[in-house]
N, C-alpha and C positions, 0 to 999 in steps of 0.2 A: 376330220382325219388329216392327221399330217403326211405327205407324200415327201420321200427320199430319194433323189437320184443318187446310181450308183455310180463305178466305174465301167458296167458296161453299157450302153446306152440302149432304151428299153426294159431293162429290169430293173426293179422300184421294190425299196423297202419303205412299207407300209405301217402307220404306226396310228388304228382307230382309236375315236374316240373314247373310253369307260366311262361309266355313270359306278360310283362307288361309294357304299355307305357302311354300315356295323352287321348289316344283313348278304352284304356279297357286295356282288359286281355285275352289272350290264354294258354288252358291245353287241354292235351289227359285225358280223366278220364277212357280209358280205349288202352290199346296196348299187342296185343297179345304174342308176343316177352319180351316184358320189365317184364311183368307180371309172362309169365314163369318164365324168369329168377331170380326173385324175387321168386319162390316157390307156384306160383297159376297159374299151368297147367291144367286149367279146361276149358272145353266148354260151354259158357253162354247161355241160350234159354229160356230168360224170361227177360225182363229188367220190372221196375215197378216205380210209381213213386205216393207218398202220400201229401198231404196237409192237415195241421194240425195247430192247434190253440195254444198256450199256456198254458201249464202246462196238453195236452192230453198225456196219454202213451200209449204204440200200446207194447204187447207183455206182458210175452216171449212167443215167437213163435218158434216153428219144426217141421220137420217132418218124420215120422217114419211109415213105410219104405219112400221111394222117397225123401230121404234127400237132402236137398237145400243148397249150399253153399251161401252166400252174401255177395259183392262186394258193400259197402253201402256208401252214400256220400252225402250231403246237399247241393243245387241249392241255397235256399234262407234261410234266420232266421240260427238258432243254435239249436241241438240236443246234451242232455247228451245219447250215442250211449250205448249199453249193451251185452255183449254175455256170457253166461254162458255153462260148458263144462255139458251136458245130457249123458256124451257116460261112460253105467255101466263100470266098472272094469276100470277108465281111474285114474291115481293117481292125477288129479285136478278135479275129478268128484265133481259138487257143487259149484266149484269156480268161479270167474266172473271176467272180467275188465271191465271198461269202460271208455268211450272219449269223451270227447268234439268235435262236426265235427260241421262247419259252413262255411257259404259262404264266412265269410274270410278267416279262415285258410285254407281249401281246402284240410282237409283230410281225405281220406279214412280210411276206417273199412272193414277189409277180416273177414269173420266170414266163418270157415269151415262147412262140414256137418257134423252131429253129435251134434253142438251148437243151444244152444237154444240165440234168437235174442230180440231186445225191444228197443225203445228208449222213451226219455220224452221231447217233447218238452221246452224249453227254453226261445226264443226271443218269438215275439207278435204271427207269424205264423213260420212254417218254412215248403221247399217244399223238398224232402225227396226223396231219389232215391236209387233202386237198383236192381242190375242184379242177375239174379239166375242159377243155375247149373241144377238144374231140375223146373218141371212145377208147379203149384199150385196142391196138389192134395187135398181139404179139408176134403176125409174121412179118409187121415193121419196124419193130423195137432193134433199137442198134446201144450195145453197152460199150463206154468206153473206160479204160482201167481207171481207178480209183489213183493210183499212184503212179502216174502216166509223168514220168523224167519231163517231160517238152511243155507240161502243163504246170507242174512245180506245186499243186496247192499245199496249203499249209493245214492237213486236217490235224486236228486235238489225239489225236491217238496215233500209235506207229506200227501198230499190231489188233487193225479190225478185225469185228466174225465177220464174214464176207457170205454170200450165198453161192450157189456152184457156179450159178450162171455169171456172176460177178467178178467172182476169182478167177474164171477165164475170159472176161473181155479182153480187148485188143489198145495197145495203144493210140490215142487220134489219127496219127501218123502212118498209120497201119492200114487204117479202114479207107475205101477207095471212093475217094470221091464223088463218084457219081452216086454214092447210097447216103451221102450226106444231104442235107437240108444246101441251097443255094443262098447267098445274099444278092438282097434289093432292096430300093430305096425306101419302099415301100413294106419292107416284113421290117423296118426301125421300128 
């Protein structure tokens, strides 16, 4: 498995192995050992798995407390991937990368806890997977807007379908600190 650092520090684009012949293709998209050793020693207890249309965006999403890390990765179609750092006092607080993940390239997106999460889809559908560190808990879940001025991402589309809940989050700048995730030396 080849491991990518990104621009935010902590989140890793992921790029496994494939074993590929005339008959398909084999990958592990998830190995306990290899992952470690890559810098993501965490216990998964939630995998999930989206279906989505062209040009929907799902996010950003967190949550605060019962932070969720995300081990994110595309089955089918293409997703531009997103995670912006939410954790106050972190010196990329604001900041974002994002990735192209699709059923061809095959690769992963580690999104820590403390990051807020989003993708747009891309291709016609595309089917959407990922495993989490903690459980769903939605009276922690904090959304912050998709097209937040202060945050500037560059997503692929300029007119998402949004979901209700989405089309009304709040800007970063909005939400009051104390409901955000904190930075420490230690949640790097």
């Amino acid at each position: 498995m080849k491991v990518l650092e990104t621009a935010l520090p902590g989140v890793l684009l992921l790029e496994p192995q494939v074993f590929g012949d005339e008959r398909g293709f084999f990958m592990e998209t998830y190995h306990a050992e290899r992952y470690a050793a890559a810098g993501i020693e965490r216990a998964f207890v939630q995998d999930n798995v989206s279906r989505s249309g062209h040009g929907i965006l799902r996010g950003l999403h967190l949550q605060h407390p019962h932070a969720q890390g995300k081990l994110v990765y595309v089955l089918e179609g293409e997703v531009f991937d997103v995670a912006v750092d939410a954790r106050v006092g972190s010196p990329t607080f604001g900041h974002w990368v994002g990735a192209l993940l699709s059923a061809t390239n095959k690769r992963q997106l580690w999104v820590p806890e403390g990051f807020a999460h989003g993708f747009c889809v891309t291709s016609e559908h595309a089917l959407f997977c990922y495993k989490c560190t903690d459980l769903y808990h939605p009276e922690t879940e904090l959304s912050i807007r998709w097209d937040d001025p202060a945050l500037g991402i560059d997503w692929p589309v300029r007119q998402p379908r949004l979901s209700q809940k989405d089309a009304q989050a709040r800007c970063l700048d909005a939400i009051e600190p104390q409901r955000l995730p904190v930075f420490s030396v230690s949640s790097r």
